[in-house]
N, C-alpha and C positions, 0 to 999 in steps of 0.2 A: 504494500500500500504506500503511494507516494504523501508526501507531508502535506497536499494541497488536499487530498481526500478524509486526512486523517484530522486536517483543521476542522472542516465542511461538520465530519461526524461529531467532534469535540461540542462545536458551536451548537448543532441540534439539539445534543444531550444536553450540554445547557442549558438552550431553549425550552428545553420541557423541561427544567426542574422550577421556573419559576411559577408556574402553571400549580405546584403544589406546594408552595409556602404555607407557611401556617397565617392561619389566621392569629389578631393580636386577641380578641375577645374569643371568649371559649364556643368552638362549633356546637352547639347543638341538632343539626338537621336532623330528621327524623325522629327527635326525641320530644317535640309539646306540639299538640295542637296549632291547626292552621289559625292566624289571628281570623275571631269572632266575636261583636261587641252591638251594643243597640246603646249608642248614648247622645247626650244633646252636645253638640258642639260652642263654647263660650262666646267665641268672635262673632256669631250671628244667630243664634240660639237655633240653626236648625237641628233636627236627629239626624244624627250619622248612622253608620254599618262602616264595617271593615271596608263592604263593599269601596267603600266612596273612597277609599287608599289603595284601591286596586292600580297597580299600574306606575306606585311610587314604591321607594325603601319608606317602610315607618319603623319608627321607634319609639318604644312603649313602657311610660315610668308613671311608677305609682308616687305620689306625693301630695301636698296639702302646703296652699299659701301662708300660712302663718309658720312653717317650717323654719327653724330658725339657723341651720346652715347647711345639712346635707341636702337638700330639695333646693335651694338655688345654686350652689355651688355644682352638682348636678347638672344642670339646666346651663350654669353658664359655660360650663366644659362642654355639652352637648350645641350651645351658643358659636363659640369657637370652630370646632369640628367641622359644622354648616359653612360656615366662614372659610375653611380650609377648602371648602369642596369647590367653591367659585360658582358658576351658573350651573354647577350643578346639585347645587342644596335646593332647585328649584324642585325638585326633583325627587326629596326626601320630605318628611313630617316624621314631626316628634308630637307624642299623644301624652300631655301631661297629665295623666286622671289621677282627679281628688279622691282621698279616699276620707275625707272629713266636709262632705256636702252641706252638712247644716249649718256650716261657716262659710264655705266657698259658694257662694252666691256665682249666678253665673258674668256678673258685672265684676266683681270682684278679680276670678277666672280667668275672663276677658284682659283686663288689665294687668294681672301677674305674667300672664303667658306672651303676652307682648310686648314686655321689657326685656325678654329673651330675645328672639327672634321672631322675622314674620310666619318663618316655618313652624312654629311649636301653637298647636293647638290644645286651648285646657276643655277636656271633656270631665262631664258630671252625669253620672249617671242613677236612677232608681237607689236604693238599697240592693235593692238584688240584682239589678242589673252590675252592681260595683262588686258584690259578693261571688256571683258569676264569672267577670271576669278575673279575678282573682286569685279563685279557684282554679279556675281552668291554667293561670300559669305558676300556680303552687307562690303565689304572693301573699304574706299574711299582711295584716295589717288592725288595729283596732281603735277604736275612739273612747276613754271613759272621760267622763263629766263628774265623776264625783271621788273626791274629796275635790279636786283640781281638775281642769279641763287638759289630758292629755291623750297623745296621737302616738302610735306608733303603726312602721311601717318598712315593708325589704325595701334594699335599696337596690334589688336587683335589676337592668335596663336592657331590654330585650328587641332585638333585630330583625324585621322579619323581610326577604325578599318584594320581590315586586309582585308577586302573586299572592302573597298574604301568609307564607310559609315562614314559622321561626327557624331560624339560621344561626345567629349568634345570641348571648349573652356575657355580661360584663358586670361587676360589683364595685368597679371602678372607672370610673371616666376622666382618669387624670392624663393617659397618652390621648390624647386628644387629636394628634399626628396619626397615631397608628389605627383609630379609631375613624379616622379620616377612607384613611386606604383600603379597611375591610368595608364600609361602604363604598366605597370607586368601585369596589370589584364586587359587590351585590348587583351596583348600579347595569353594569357588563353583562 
């Protein structure tokens, strides 16, 4: 084999190793549920479905505006991220659903979600429509009111393709870079 044939083969093999990088956030595919949801959307109060993200990347985080640092810090890493992607954050939604409704007004909602980005949409949904969704991505989360009014909630943020399939998850959104790149290549 002359060196000119054996470069050719080298540079192929190369070529196909980048095809299987790892992703930065943890693959999940095959492992949860296609995203399914019936909730009202804050920016215009109409009812959503997953449906209506067909055809984008969404990404899917459970939180509550009175959160006092993981839920924006969160959001502004997932802020950033959209920023990274250029015109093509047009292209993605991030689904911030409350999991403490009887504070999160949907004017309130409205307003938190769009000091983020244009891209992040706050959804509110039923009781059971929030308990529903939740379930289905093994999310806990709860609300007590008495002695003190407190929330808790996972901070897991979940990825799902352009067909509405989860793909990845992440418990952190500090690479914001890397986070970038495993959406370009959902995007593809």
């Amino acid at each position: 084999m002359n060196r000119f044939a054996a470069c050719l083969m080298l540079m192929a093999v190369l070529a196909g190793c980048g095809r299987d990088r790892p992703w930065r956030a943890t693959d999940i595919s095959g492992a949860m549920p296609r995203l399914e949801f019936v909730m009202t959307r804050a920016s215009d109060g109409a009812s959503v479905t997953a449906k209506d993200y067909r055809g984008r990347v969404t990404i899917l985080y459970f939180g509550y505006t009175n959160c006092p640092d993981v839920c924006p810090a969160t959001l502004a890493n997932l802020a950033d991220m959209l920023r990274q992607l250029g015109r093509d954050a047009d292209r993605v939604r991030v689904l911030f659903v409350t999991v403490d409704p009887n504070r999160d007004r949907l004017s309130i909602l409205k307003k938190y979600a769009a000091a983020f980005a244009p891209q992040v949409d706050g959804l509110r949904g039923s009781d059971n429509a929030l308990a529903d969704l939740a379930r289905r991505y093994r999310v806990a989360y709860s609300v007590k009111m008495q002695p003190t009014y407190q929330v808790m909630h996972s901070s897991a943020v979940f990825f799902f393709d352009r067909e509405g399939r989860a793909r990845l998850v992440t418990l952190s959104t500090d690479d914001t870079a890397g986070l970038a790149e495993d959406v370009k290549r959902l995007l593809d």
